[in-house]
C-alpha positions as MATLAB code, in Angstrom:
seq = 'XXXXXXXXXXXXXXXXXXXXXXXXXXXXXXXXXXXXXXXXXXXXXXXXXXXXXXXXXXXXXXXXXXXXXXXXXXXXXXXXXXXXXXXXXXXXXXXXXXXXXXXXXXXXXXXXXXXXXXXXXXXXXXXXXXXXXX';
ca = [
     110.246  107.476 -139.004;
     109.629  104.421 -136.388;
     106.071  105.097 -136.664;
     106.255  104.931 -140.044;
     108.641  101.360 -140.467;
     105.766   99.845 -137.632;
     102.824  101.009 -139.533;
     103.931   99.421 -142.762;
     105.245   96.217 -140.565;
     101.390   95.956 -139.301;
     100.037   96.443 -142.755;
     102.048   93.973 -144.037;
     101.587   91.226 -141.115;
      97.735   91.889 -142.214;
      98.099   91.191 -146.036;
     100.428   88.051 -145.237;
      97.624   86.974 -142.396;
      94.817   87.517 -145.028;
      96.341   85.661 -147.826;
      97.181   82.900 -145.710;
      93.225   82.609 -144.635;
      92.719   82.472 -148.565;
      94.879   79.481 -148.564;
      93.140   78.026 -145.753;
      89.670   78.305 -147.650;
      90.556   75.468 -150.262;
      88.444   72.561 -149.704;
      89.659   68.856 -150.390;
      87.448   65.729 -151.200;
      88.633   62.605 -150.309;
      87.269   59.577 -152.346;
      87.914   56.284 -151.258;
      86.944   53.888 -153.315;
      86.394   50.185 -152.508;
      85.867   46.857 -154.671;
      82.633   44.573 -154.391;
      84.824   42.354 -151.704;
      85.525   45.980 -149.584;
      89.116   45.800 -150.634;
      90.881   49.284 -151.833;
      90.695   49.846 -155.865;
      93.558   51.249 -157.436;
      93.675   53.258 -160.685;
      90.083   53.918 -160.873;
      89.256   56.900 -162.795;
      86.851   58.956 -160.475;
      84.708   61.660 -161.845;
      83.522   64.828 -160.535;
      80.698   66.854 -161.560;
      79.118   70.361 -160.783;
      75.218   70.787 -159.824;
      74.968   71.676 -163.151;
      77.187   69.073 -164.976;
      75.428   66.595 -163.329;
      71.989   66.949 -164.397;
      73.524   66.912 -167.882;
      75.387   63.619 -167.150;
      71.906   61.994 -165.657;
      70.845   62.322 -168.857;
      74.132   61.494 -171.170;
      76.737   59.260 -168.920;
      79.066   60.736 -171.685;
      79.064   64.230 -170.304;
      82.703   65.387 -169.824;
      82.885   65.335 -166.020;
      84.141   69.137 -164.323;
      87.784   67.511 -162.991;
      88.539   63.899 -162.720;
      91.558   62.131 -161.444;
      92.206   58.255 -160.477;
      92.736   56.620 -157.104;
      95.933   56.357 -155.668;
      97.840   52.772 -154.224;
      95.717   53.174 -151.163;
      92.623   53.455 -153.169;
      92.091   57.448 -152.835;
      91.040   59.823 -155.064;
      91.877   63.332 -153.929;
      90.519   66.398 -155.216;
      91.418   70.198 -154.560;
      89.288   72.676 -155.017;
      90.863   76.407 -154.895;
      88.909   78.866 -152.956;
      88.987   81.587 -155.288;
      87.395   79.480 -158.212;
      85.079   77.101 -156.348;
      83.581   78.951 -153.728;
      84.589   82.973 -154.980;
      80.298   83.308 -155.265;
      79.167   80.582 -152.396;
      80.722   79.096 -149.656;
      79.190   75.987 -150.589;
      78.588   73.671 -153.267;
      77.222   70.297 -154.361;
      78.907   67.820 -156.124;
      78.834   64.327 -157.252;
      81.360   61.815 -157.356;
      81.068   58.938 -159.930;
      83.081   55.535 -160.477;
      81.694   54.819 -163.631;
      82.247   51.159 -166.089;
      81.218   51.399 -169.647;
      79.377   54.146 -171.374;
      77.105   54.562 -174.010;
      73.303   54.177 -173.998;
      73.685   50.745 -172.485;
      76.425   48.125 -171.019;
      77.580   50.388 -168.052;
      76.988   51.159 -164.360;
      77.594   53.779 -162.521;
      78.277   54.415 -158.589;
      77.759   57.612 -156.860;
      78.154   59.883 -154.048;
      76.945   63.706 -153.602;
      78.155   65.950 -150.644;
      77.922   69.495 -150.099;
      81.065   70.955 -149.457;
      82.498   73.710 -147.902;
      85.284   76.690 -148.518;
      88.268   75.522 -145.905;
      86.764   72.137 -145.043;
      87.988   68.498 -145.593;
      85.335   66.170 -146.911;
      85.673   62.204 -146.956;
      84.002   60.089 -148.787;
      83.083   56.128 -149.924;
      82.334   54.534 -153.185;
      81.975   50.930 -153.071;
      81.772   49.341 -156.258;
      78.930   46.415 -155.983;
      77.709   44.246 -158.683;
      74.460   44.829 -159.908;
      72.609   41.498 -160.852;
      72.288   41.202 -164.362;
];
């Protein structure tokens, strides 16, 4: 019987160590985004897209992004991306992250950063929001 209780106490040690590696395999991508005078921008709408969102939006800057959120009162955008439904068929994946004024076929501009990321990992990254001459 005390075999018994400490084989079941090891295989449940294992399923409880497991699922909290599964846990641990959620990425998060930081966005900081940053005005044209390199000051923090607050309640920006920040977009994410897929590989294959993306080429779609290249081509229509209406495409419905894959998750979006805004930045935060220090200017962050933060985005989680569960293990099991980002990176369940690759450990990796590309994605863009747009700041985006205006929309249409004309009277916008758009700013942009791609990074591959990776199951588990924390990923930062900057979007500074320059004017364009006109």
């Amino acid at each position: 019987m005390k075999k018994i209780v400490i084989l079941l106490s090891a295989i449940l040690f294992m399923v409880a160590c497991e699922k909290g590696n599964e846990e641990a395999k959620e990425a998060k991508v930081v966005v900081s985004v940053y005005d044209e005078n390199g000051k923090i921008a607050t309640g920006v709408p920040v977009k994410m897209y897929n590989e294959k969102d993306y080429k779609i939006f290249e081509k229509d800057n209406l495409t419905l992004p894959t998750a979006s959120t805004q930045t935060n009162e220090s200017g962050i955008a933060t985005f989680t991306l569960p293990q099991e439904e980002w990176f369940a068929t690759q450990s990796q994946r590309f994605l863009t992250f747009v700041v985006q004024e205006g929309g249409g076929p004309a009277n916008y501009q758009i700013w942009s950063a791609g990074k591959t990321v990776e199951a588990g990992k924390i990923i930062k990254i900057e979007i500074r929001l320059t004017q364009f001459p006109n």
